[in-house]
N, C-alpha and C positions, 0 to 999 in steps of 0.2 A: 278633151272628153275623158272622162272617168271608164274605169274599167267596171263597173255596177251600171253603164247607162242603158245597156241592152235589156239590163233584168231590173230598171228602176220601177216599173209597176209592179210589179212582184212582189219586189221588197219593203213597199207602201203597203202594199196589201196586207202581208205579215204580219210590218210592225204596227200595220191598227189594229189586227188581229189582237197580237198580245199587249195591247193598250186596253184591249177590253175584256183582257186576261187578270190583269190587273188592277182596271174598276172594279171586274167579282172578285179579287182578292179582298180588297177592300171591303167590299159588300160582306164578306166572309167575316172576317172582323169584326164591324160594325155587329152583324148579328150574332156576334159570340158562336160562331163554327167551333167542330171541333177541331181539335191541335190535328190534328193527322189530316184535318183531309181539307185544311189551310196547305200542312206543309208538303201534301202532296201537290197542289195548284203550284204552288212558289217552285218545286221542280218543276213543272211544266212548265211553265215561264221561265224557268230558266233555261230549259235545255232548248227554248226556240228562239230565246234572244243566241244561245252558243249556236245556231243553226244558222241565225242572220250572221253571223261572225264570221261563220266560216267560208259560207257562202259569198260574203264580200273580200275574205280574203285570199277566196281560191278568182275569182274578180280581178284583185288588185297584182297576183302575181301574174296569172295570165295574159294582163293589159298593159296595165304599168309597167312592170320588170321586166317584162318581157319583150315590151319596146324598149325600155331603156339600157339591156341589155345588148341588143341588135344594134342601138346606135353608136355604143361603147361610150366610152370615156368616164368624167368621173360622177357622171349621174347614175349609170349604170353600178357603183359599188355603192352610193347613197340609195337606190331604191332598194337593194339588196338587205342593207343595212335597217332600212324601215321594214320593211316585209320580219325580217327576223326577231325586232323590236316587237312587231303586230303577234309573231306567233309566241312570243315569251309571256305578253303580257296573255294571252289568250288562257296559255297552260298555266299563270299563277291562278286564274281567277275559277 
């Protein structure tokens, strides 16, 4: 079981949320929008995709790491290791 399976409707919900953040992105586009208030959208879609992010990976340490933590051995320094991979990549992007 996944550490996101408790909040898996949720997190559907969301991401068809900003799926159809994204169609009116588009839509924006298409209709020659202006530049600012395209590239205010594309903030908002961004900062709910970093929302879903974080949200899976407050998830993923609470769940995963933290059983594999409790069980020891050398799974527990591999999920440690992912977890920290998850938050590097979070803060380059």
């Amino acid at each position: 079981m996944h550490g996101y399976s408790a909040d898996k409707q949720a997190y559907l919900t969301r991401l068809r949320r900003i799926e159809g953040q994204i169609r009116g992105l588009q839509r924006m586009v298409e209709e020659d929008s202006y530049c600012i208030d395209v590239l205010t959208q594309v903030s908002a879609a961004t900062r709910a995709l970093q929302a879903v992010a974080l949200g899976l990976l407050e998830d993923h340490i609470g769940h995963c790491v933290a059983d594999a933590i409790s069980n020891g051995g050398p799974e527990a320094s591999q999920k440690v290791k992912e977890a920290s991979a998850a938050i590097a990549r979070l803060v380059k992007s």
